[in-house]
C-alpha positions in Angstrom: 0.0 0.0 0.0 1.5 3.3 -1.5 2.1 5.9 1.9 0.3 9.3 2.0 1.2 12.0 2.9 -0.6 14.2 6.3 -2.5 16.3 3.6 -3.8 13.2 2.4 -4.5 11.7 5.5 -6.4 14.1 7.2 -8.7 14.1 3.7 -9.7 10.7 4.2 -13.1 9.7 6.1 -12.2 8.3 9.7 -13.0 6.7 12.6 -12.3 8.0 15.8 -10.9 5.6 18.7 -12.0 7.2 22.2 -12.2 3.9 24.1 -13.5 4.9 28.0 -12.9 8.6 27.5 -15.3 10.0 24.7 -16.7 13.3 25.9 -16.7 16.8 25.5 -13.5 17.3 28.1 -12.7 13.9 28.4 -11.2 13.2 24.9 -10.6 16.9 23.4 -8.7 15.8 20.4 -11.9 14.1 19.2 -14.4 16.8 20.0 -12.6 19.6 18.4 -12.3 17.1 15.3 -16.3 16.4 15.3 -16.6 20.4 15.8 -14.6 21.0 12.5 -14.3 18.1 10.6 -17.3 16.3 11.8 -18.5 15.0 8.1 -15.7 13.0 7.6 -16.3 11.1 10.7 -18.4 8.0 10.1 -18.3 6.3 13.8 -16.7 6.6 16.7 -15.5 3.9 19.3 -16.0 3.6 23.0 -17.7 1.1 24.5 -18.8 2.3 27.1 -21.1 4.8 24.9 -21.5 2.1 22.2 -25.3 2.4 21.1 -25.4 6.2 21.3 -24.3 8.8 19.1 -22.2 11.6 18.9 -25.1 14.0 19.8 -26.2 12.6 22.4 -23.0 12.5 24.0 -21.4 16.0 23.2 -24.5 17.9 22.4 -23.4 18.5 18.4 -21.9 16.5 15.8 -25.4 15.0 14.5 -26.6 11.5 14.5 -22.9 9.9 14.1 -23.0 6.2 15.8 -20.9 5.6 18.7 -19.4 1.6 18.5 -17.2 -0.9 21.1 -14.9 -2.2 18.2 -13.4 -1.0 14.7 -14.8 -4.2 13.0 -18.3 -2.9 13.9 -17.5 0.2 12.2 -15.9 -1.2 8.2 -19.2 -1.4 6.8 -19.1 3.1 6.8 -15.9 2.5 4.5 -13.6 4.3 6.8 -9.7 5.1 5.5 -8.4 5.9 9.1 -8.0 5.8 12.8 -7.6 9.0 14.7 -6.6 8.7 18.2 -9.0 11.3 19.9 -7.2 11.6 23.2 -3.9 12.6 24.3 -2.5 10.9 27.5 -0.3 12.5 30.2 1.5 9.2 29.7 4.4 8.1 27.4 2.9 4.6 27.7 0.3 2.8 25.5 -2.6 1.9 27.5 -2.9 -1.9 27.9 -6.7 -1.6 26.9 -6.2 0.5 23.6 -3.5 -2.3 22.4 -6.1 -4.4 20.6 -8.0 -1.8 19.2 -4.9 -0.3 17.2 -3.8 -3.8 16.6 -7.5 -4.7 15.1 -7.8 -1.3 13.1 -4.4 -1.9 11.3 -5.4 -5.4 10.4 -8.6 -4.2 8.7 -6.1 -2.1 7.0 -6.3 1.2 8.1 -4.5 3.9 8.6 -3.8 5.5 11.8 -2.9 9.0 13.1 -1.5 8.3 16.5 -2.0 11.3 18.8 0.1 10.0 22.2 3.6 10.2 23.2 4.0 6.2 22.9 5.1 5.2 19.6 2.9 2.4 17.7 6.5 1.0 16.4 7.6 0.5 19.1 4.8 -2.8 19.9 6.1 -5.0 18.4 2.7 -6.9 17.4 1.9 -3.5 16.1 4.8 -3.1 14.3 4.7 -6.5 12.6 0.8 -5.6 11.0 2.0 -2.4 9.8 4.7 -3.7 8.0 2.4 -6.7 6.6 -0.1 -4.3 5.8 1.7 -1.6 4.1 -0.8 1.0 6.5 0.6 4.5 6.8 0.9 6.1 10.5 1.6 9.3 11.3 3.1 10.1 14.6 1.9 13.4 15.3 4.3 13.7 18.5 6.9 13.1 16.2 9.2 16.3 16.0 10.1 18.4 13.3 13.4 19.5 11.8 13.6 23.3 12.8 16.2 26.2 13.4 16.9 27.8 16.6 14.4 30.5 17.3 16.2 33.8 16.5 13.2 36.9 16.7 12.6 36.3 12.8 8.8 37.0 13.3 9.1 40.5 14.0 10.3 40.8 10.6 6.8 39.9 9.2 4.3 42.2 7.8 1.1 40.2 9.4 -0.5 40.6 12.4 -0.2 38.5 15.1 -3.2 37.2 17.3 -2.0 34.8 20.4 -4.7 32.6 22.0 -3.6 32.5 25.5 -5.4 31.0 28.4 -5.8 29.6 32.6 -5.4 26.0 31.6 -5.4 23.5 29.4 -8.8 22.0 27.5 -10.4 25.5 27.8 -10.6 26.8 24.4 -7.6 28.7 23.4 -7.9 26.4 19.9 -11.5 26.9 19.7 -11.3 30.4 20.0 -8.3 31.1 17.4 -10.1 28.5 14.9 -13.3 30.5 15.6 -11.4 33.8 14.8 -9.6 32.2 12.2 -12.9 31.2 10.4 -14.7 34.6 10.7 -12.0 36.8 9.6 -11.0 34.9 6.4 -15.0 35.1 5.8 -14.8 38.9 6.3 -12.0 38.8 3.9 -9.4 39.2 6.3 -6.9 36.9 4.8 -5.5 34.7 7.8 -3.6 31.8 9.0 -4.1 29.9 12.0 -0.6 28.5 13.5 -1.6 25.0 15.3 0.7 24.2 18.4 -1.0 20.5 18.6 -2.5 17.8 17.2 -6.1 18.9 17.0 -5.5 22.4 15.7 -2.7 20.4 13.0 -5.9 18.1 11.8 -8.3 21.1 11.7 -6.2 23.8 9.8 -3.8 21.1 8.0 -1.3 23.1 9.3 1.3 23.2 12.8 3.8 21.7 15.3 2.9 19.2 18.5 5.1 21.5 20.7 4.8 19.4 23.6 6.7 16.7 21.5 9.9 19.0 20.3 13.2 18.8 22.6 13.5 22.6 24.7 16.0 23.8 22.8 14.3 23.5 19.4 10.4 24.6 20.4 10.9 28.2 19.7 12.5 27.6 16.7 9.4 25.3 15.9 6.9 27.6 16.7 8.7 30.3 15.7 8.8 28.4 12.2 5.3 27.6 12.1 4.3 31.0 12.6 6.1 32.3 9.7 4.8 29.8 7.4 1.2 31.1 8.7 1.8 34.1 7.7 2.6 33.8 4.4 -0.1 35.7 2.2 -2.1 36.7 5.5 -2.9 40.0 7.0 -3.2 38.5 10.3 -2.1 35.5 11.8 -3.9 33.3 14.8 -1.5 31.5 17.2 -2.6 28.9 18.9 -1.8 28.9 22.9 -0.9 25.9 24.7 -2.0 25.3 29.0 -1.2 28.8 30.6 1.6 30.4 32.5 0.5 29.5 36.1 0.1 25.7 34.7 2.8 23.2 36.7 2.8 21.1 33.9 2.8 23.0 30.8 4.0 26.6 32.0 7.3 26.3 29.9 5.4 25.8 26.6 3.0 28.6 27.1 6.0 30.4 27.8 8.0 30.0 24.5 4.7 30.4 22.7 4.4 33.5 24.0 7.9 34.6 23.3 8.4 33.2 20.2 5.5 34.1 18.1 5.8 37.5 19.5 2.0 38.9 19.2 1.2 42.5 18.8 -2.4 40.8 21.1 -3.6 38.3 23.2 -6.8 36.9 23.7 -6.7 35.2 27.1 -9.1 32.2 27.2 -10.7 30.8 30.3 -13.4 27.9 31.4 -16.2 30.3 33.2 -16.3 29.2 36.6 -13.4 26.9 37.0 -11.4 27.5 40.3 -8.6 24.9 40.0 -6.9 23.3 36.8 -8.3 20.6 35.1 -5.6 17.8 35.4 -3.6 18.9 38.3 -6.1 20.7 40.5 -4.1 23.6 41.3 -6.1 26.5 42.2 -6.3 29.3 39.2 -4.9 33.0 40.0 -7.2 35.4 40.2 -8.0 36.3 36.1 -6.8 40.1 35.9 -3.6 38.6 37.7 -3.0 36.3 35.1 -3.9 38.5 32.7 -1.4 41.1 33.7 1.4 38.3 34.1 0.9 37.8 30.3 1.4 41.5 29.3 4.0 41.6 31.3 5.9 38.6 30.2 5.3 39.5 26.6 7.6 42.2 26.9 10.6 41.3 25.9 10.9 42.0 22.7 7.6 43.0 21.0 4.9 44.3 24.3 1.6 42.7 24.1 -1.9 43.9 25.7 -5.1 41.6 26.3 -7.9 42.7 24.0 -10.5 40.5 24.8 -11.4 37.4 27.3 -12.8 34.5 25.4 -15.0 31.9 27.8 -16.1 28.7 27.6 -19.3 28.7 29.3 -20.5 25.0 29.0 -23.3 24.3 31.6 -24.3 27.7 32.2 -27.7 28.8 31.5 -28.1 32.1 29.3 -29.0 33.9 32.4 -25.9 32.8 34.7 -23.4 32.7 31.8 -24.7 36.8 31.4 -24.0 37.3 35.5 -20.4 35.9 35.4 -19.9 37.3 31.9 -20.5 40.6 33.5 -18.4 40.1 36.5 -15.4 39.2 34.9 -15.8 42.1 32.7 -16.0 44.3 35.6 -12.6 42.8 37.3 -10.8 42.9 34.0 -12.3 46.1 31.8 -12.5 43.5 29.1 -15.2 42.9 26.9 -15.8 38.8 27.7 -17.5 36.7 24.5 -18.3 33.2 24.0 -17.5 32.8 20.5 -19.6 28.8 20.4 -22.6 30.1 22.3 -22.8 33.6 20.1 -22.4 31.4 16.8 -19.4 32.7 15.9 -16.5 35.1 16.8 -17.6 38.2 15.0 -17.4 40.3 17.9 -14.0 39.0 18.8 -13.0 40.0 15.2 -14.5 43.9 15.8 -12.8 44.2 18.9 -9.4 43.0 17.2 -9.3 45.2 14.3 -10.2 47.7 16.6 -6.9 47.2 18.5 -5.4 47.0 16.0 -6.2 50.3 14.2 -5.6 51.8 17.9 -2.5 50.2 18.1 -0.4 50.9 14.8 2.7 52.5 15.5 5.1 53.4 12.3 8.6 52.1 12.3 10.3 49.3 10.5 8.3 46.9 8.4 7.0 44.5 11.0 8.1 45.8 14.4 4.9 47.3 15.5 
Protein backbone atom coordinates (compact mmCIF):
# COMPACT_ATOMS: atom_id res chain seq x y z
CA UNK A 1 0.00 0.00 0.00
CA UNK A 2 1.51 3.29 -1.46
CA UNK A 3 2.07 5.87 1.90
CA UNK A 4 0.25 9.27 2.05
CA UNK A 5 1.15 12.04 2.91
CA UNK A 6 -0.56 14.17 6.26
CA UNK A 7 -2.52 16.32 3.58
CA UNK A 8 -3.76 13.17 2.37
CA UNK A 9 -4.46 11.67 5.47
CA UNK A 10 -6.37 14.12 7.24
CA UNK A 11 -8.71 14.10 3.68
CA UNK A 12 -9.74 10.74 4.23
CA UNK A 13 -13.06 9.66 6.12
CA UNK A 14 -12.19 8.35 9.71
CA UNK A 15 -12.99 6.67 12.56
CA UNK A 16 -12.27 8.02 15.78
CA UNK A 17 -10.94 5.64 18.69
CA UNK A 18 -12.01 7.25 22.20
CA UNK A 19 -12.17 3.88 24.14
CA UNK A 20 -13.54 4.87 28.04
CA UNK A 21 -12.92 8.59 27.51
CA UNK A 22 -15.35 10.00 24.72
CA UNK A 23 -16.74 13.27 25.93
CA UNK A 24 -16.71 16.81 25.51
CA UNK A 25 -13.53 17.28 28.06
CA UNK A 26 -12.72 13.94 28.36
CA UNK A 27 -11.21 13.15 24.89
CA UNK A 28 -10.62 16.85 23.41
CA UNK A 29 -8.73 15.84 20.39
CA UNK A 30 -11.91 14.11 19.20
CA UNK A 31 -14.38 16.76 19.99
CA UNK A 32 -12.64 19.56 18.36
CA UNK A 33 -12.34 17.13 15.32
CA UNK A 34 -16.34 16.39 15.32
CA UNK A 35 -16.55 20.42 15.83
CA UNK A 36 -14.56 21.03 12.46
CA UNK A 37 -14.32 18.14 10.56
CA UNK A 38 -17.28 16.27 11.81
CA UNK A 39 -18.46 15.01 8.09
CA UNK A 40 -15.65 12.96 7.57
CA UNK A 41 -16.32 11.13 10.73
CA UNK A 42 -18.37 8.04 10.08
CA UNK A 43 -18.28 6.27 13.75
CA UNK A 44 -16.75 6.64 16.74
CA UNK A 45 -15.51 3.93 19.33
CA UNK A 46 -16.01 3.64 22.99
CA UNK A 47 -17.71 1.09 24.55
CA UNK A 48 -18.78 2.33 27.14
CA UNK A 49 -21.11 4.82 24.89
CA UNK A 50 -21.49 2.10 22.16
CA UNK A 51 -25.34 2.40 21.13
CA UNK A 52 -25.40 6.17 21.30
CA UNK A 53 -24.33 8.80 19.08
CA UNK A 54 -22.20 11.59 18.85
CA UNK A 55 -25.14 13.95 19.75
CA UNK A 56 -26.18 12.60 22.35
CA UNK A 57 -22.98 12.54 24.02
CA UNK A 58 -21.43 16.02 23.17
CA UNK A 59 -24.46 17.89 22.42
CA UNK A 60 -23.42 18.46 18.38
CA UNK A 61 -21.88 16.53 15.84
CA UNK A 62 -25.45 14.95 14.46
CA UNK A 63 -26.65 11.47 14.48
CA UNK A 64 -22.94 9.87 14.13
CA UNK A 65 -22.98 6.17 15.85
CA UNK A 66 -20.89 5.62 18.71
CA UNK A 67 -19.39 1.64 18.48
CA UNK A 68 -17.25 -0.90 21.08
CA UNK A 69 -14.95 -2.19 18.22
CA UNK A 70 -13.40 -0.99 14.69
CA UNK A 71 -14.78 -4.21 13.00
CA UNK A 72 -18.34 -2.88 13.86
CA UNK A 73 -17.48 0.25 12.22
CA UNK A 74 -15.93 -1.16 8.24
CA UNK A 75 -19.22 -1.42 6.76
CA UNK A 76 -19.10 3.05 6.78
CA UNK A 77 -15.90 2.53 4.52
CA UNK A 78 -13.64 4.26 6.81
CA UNK A 79 -9.70 5.12 5.52
CA UNK A 80 -8.41 5.85 9.14
CA UNK A 81 -8.02 5.81 12.82
CA UNK A 82 -7.63 8.97 14.66
CA UNK A 83 -6.57 8.71 18.19
CA UNK A 84 -8.99 11.32 19.91
CA UNK A 85 -7.16 11.57 23.19
CA UNK A 86 -3.91 12.61 24.25
CA UNK A 87 -2.49 10.91 27.53
CA UNK A 88 -0.29 12.45 30.22
CA UNK A 89 1.51 9.16 29.69
CA UNK A 90 4.38 8.06 27.42
CA UNK A 91 2.90 4.58 27.69
CA UNK A 92 0.26 2.82 25.51
CA UNK A 93 -2.65 1.85 27.54
CA UNK A 94 -2.91 -1.95 27.94
CA UNK A 95 -6.70 -1.65 26.86
CA UNK A 96 -6.17 0.51 23.64
CA UNK A 97 -3.46 -2.32 22.42
CA UNK A 98 -6.13 -4.40 20.59
CA UNK A 99 -8.04 -1.76 19.24
CA UNK A 100 -4.85 -0.31 17.20
CA UNK A 101 -3.80 -3.80 16.60
CA UNK A 102 -7.53 -4.66 15.08
CA UNK A 103 -7.79 -1.31 13.07
CA UNK A 104 -4.36 -1.91 11.29
CA UNK A 105 -5.42 -5.40 10.38
CA UNK A 106 -8.57 -4.15 8.74
CA UNK A 107 -6.08 -2.08 7.00
CA UNK A 108 -6.33 1.23 8.14
CA UNK A 109 -4.53 3.88 8.64
CA UNK A 110 -3.79 5.53 11.82
CA UNK A 111 -2.94 9.02 13.09
CA UNK A 112 -1.55 8.27 16.53
CA UNK A 113 -1.96 11.30 18.76
CA UNK A 114 0.09 10.00 22.17
CA UNK A 115 3.59 10.17 23.23
CA UNK A 116 4.03 6.25 22.91
CA UNK A 117 5.13 5.21 19.56
CA UNK A 118 2.87 2.43 17.75
CA UNK A 119 6.48 0.95 16.45
CA UNK A 120 7.58 0.49 19.05
CA UNK A 121 4.81 -2.77 19.87
CA UNK A 122 6.10 -5.03 18.40
CA UNK A 123 2.68 -6.88 17.41
CA UNK A 124 1.86 -3.46 16.08
CA UNK A 125 4.80 -3.11 14.35
CA UNK A 126 4.67 -6.48 12.63
CA UNK A 127 0.84 -5.64 11.03
CA UNK A 128 1.96 -2.45 9.77
CA UNK A 129 4.73 -3.68 7.96
CA UNK A 130 2.39 -6.69 6.59
CA UNK A 131 -0.09 -4.27 5.81
CA UNK A 132 1.74 -1.58 4.14
CA UNK A 133 -0.77 0.98 6.48
CA UNK A 134 0.62 4.54 6.79
CA UNK A 135 0.94 6.07 10.52
CA UNK A 136 1.57 9.32 11.28
CA UNK A 137 3.06 10.07 14.62
CA UNK A 138 1.91 13.45 15.31
CA UNK A 139 4.27 13.66 18.52
CA UNK A 140 6.87 13.13 16.19
CA UNK A 141 9.23 16.34 15.98
CA UNK A 142 10.06 18.38 13.33
CA UNK A 143 13.40 19.54 11.78
CA UNK A 144 13.58 23.30 12.82
CA UNK A 145 16.21 26.18 13.41
CA UNK A 146 16.86 27.80 16.60
CA UNK A 147 14.38 30.51 17.35
CA UNK A 148 16.20 33.80 16.51
CA UNK A 149 13.21 36.87 16.72
CA UNK A 150 12.64 36.27 12.81
CA UNK A 151 8.82 37.03 13.31
CA UNK A 152 9.15 40.48 14.01
CA UNK A 153 10.33 40.81 10.58
CA UNK A 154 6.83 39.87 9.20
CA UNK A 155 4.33 42.21 7.84
CA UNK A 156 1.14 40.21 9.41
CA UNK A 157 -0.49 40.57 12.45
CA UNK A 158 -0.19 38.55 15.13
CA UNK A 159 -3.22 37.24 17.33
CA UNK A 160 -2.04 34.76 20.44
CA UNK A 161 -4.75 32.58 22.05
CA UNK A 162 -3.64 32.51 25.48
CA UNK A 163 -5.41 31.01 28.40
CA UNK A 164 -5.77 29.58 32.56
CA UNK A 165 -5.37 25.98 31.56
CA UNK A 166 -5.36 23.46 29.36
CA UNK A 167 -8.80 22.01 27.46
CA UNK A 168 -10.44 25.52 27.85
CA UNK A 169 -10.57 26.77 24.43
CA UNK A 170 -7.62 28.72 23.44
CA UNK A 171 -7.92 26.36 19.88
CA UNK A 172 -11.46 26.92 19.65
CA UNK A 173 -11.29 30.39 20.00
CA UNK A 174 -8.28 31.13 17.40
CA UNK A 175 -10.06 28.55 14.91
CA UNK A 176 -13.32 30.54 15.56
CA UNK A 177 -11.40 33.83 14.84
CA UNK A 178 -9.56 32.18 12.19
CA UNK A 179 -12.89 31.19 10.39
CA UNK A 180 -14.75 34.58 10.75
CA UNK A 181 -11.95 36.81 9.62
CA UNK A 182 -11.01 34.88 6.38
CA UNK A 183 -14.96 35.06 5.75
CA UNK A 184 -14.79 38.87 6.28
CA UNK A 185 -11.99 38.81 3.90
CA UNK A 186 -9.41 39.19 6.34
CA UNK A 187 -6.91 36.85 4.81
CA UNK A 188 -5.51 34.68 7.81
CA UNK A 189 -3.57 31.79 9.01
CA UNK A 190 -4.09 29.91 12.02
CA UNK A 191 -0.56 28.48 13.47
CA UNK A 192 -1.65 24.99 15.25
CA UNK A 193 0.68 24.22 18.43
CA UNK A 194 -1.03 20.49 18.58
CA UNK A 195 -2.50 17.76 17.18
CA UNK A 196 -6.06 18.86 17.00
CA UNK A 197 -5.46 22.40 15.71
CA UNK A 198 -2.74 20.40 12.96
CA UNK A 199 -5.87 18.09 11.85
CA UNK A 200 -8.34 21.08 11.72
CA UNK A 201 -6.21 23.80 9.83
CA UNK A 202 -3.84 21.12 8.04
CA UNK A 203 -1.26 23.07 9.33
CA UNK A 204 1.30 23.22 12.84
CA UNK A 205 3.77 21.75 15.28
CA UNK A 206 2.89 19.22 18.46
CA UNK A 207 5.09 21.54 20.66
CA UNK A 208 4.81 19.42 23.61
CA UNK A 209 6.74 16.71 21.46
CA UNK A 210 9.92 19.02 20.34
CA UNK A 211 13.23 18.80 22.59
CA UNK A 212 13.45 22.64 24.66
CA UNK A 213 15.98 23.79 22.84
CA UNK A 214 14.26 23.46 19.43
CA UNK A 215 10.40 24.60 20.40
CA UNK A 216 10.88 28.18 19.68
CA UNK A 217 12.46 27.62 16.71
CA UNK A 218 9.40 25.29 15.91
CA UNK A 219 6.85 27.60 16.67
CA UNK A 220 8.73 30.32 15.66
CA UNK A 221 8.83 28.41 12.17
CA UNK A 222 5.30 27.56 12.07
CA UNK A 223 4.32 31.04 12.55
CA UNK A 224 6.12 32.27 9.72
CA UNK A 225 4.76 29.78 7.40
CA UNK A 226 1.16 31.12 8.66
CA UNK A 227 1.84 34.10 7.74
CA UNK A 228 2.62 33.84 4.40
CA UNK A 229 -0.13 35.73 2.19
CA UNK A 230 -2.09 36.75 5.50
CA UNK A 231 -2.90 39.98 7.01
CA UNK A 232 -3.20 38.53 10.29
CA UNK A 233 -2.13 35.51 11.77
CA UNK A 234 -3.90 33.27 14.78
CA UNK A 235 -1.49 31.48 17.15
CA UNK A 236 -2.63 28.91 18.88
CA UNK A 237 -1.80 28.89 22.92
CA UNK A 238 -0.95 25.95 24.67
CA UNK A 239 -2.05 25.31 28.96
CA UNK A 240 -1.18 28.77 30.64
CA UNK A 241 1.65 30.42 32.53
CA UNK A 242 0.54 29.55 36.13
CA UNK A 243 0.08 25.74 34.75
CA UNK A 244 2.80 23.21 36.73
CA UNK A 245 2.79 21.07 33.88
CA UNK A 246 2.82 22.96 30.85
CA UNK A 247 4.01 26.57 32.02
CA UNK A 248 7.26 26.32 29.90
CA UNK A 249 5.43 25.76 26.62
CA UNK A 250 3.00 28.59 27.09
CA UNK A 251 6.00 30.42 27.76
CA UNK A 252 7.98 30.00 24.47
CA UNK A 253 4.75 30.37 22.72
CA UNK A 254 4.36 33.49 24.00
CA UNK A 255 7.92 34.56 23.33
CA UNK A 256 8.43 33.17 20.22
CA UNK A 257 5.54 34.10 18.11
CA UNK A 258 5.81 37.54 19.50
CA UNK A 259 1.95 38.85 19.19
CA UNK A 260 1.18 42.52 18.76
CA UNK A 261 -2.44 40.78 21.11
CA UNK A 262 -3.58 38.27 23.20
CA UNK A 263 -6.83 36.95 23.68
CA UNK A 264 -6.66 35.17 27.13
CA UNK A 265 -9.12 32.19 27.23
CA UNK A 266 -10.72 30.82 30.31
CA UNK A 267 -13.39 27.89 31.43
CA UNK A 268 -16.19 30.31 33.22
CA UNK A 269 -16.27 29.16 36.60
CA UNK A 270 -13.38 26.89 37.05
CA UNK A 271 -11.36 27.53 40.29
CA UNK A 272 -8.57 24.88 39.96
CA UNK A 273 -6.88 23.34 36.81
CA UNK A 274 -8.27 20.61 35.10
CA UNK A 275 -5.60 17.79 35.41
CA UNK A 276 -3.58 18.93 38.31
CA UNK A 277 -6.13 20.66 40.47
CA UNK A 278 -4.10 23.62 41.35
CA UNK A 279 -6.10 26.53 42.23
CA UNK A 280 -6.30 29.25 39.19
CA UNK A 281 -4.85 32.95 40.02
CA UNK A 282 -7.16 35.39 40.19
CA UNK A 283 -8.01 36.32 36.08
CA UNK A 284 -6.76 40.13 35.86
CA UNK A 285 -3.59 38.64 37.65
CA UNK A 286 -3.00 36.32 35.15
CA UNK A 287 -3.88 38.54 32.70
CA UNK A 288 -1.38 41.11 33.66
CA UNK A 289 1.39 38.28 34.11
CA UNK A 290 0.92 37.78 30.28
CA UNK A 291 1.38 41.47 29.31
CA UNK A 292 4.00 41.58 31.29
CA UNK A 293 5.87 38.61 30.17
CA UNK A 294 5.26 39.45 26.64
CA UNK A 295 7.59 42.24 26.94
CA UNK A 296 10.61 41.28 25.85
CA UNK A 297 10.91 41.96 22.66
CA UNK A 298 7.60 43.04 20.98
CA UNK A 299 4.92 44.35 24.27
CA UNK A 300 1.61 42.73 24.13
CA UNK A 301 -1.91 43.89 25.70
CA UNK A 302 -5.13 41.57 26.28
CA UNK A 303 -7.88 42.67 24.01
CA UNK A 304 -10.53 40.46 24.76
CA UNK A 305 -11.44 37.40 27.29
CA UNK A 306 -12.83 34.45 25.40
CA UNK A 307 -14.99 31.90 27.82
CA UNK A 308 -16.07 28.72 27.62
CA UNK A 309 -19.33 28.69 29.30
CA UNK A 310 -20.48 24.95 29.01
CA UNK A 311 -23.33 24.27 31.60
CA UNK A 312 -24.27 27.73 32.19
CA UNK A 313 -27.72 28.80 31.51
CA UNK A 314 -28.09 32.06 29.28
CA UNK A 315 -29.02 33.88 32.43
CA UNK A 316 -25.89 32.78 34.70
CA UNK A 317 -23.37 32.70 31.85
CA UNK A 318 -24.70 36.83 31.37
CA UNK A 319 -23.98 37.30 35.50
CA UNK A 320 -20.44 35.88 35.41
CA UNK A 321 -19.87 37.28 31.87
CA UNK A 322 -20.55 40.63 33.45
CA UNK A 323 -18.44 40.13 36.49
CA UNK A 324 -15.38 39.23 34.91
CA UNK A 325 -15.81 42.06 32.74
CA UNK A 326 -16.05 44.29 35.60
CA UNK A 327 -12.60 42.82 37.25
CA UNK A 328 -10.78 42.93 34.05
CA UNK A 329 -12.33 46.06 31.80
CA UNK A 330 -12.53 43.52 29.12
CA UNK A 331 -15.16 42.93 26.93
CA UNK A 332 -15.81 38.79 27.74
CA UNK A 333 -17.52 36.69 24.53
CA UNK A 334 -18.29 33.24 24.05
CA UNK A 335 -17.49 32.84 20.53
CA UNK A 336 -19.62 28.84 20.38
CA UNK A 337 -22.62 30.09 22.29
CA UNK A 338 -22.78 33.62 20.12
CA UNK A 339 -22.44 31.35 16.83
CA UNK A 340 -19.36 32.70 15.87
CA UNK A 341 -16.53 35.11 16.82
CA UNK A 342 -17.59 38.15 15.02
CA UNK A 343 -17.40 40.31 17.94
CA UNK A 344 -13.99 39.04 18.81
CA UNK A 345 -12.97 39.97 15.20
CA UNK A 346 -14.53 43.88 15.84
CA UNK A 347 -12.79 44.23 18.90
CA UNK A 348 -9.38 42.99 17.16
CA UNK A 349 -9.32 45.24 14.31
CA UNK A 350 -10.18 47.66 16.62
CA UNK A 351 -6.92 47.16 18.48
CA UNK A 352 -5.40 47.01 15.98
CA UNK A 353 -6.23 50.27 14.25
CA UNK A 354 -5.63 51.77 17.95
CA UNK A 355 -2.50 50.24 18.07
CA UNK A 356 -0.38 50.88 14.85
CA UNK A 357 2.73 52.55 15.45
CA UNK A 358 5.13 53.42 12.29
CA UNK A 359 8.58 52.06 12.30
CA UNK A 360 10.31 49.34 10.51
CA UNK A 361 8.25 46.90 8.40
CA UNK A 362 6.99 44.54 11.01
CA UNK A 363 8.12 45.82 14.38
CA UNK A 364 4.90 47.34 15.53
Amino acid sequence: MAQLNHVELIDKKFVLFAEGCFGLFTSKIGASLLRYRGDQCVAVIDSRKAGQTVQDVLGYGGPIPIVGRVEQAMHLHPEVMIGGKGLHSAELPSAWKPHFLAAVQCGLHIINSIHYRLMDDPDIARAIRDKGVTVWETKDAPKAPLNKARVLDLDSWIIHTCGSDCNIGKKTAGLEIWKEANRRGIPTGFAATGQSGILISGHGVAVDGVPGDFMGGAIEQVVMEAAVGNEWVVVEGQAGLNHIQGSGVALTILHSSLPHVLVFCHRLGAERTKVWETPIPPIPELIRMNEELSGILRPAKVAAISVNSVGFSDEDYRREAEKLEADTGLPVVDPIREGSAARLVDILRVHQRETAVLGPAGRR
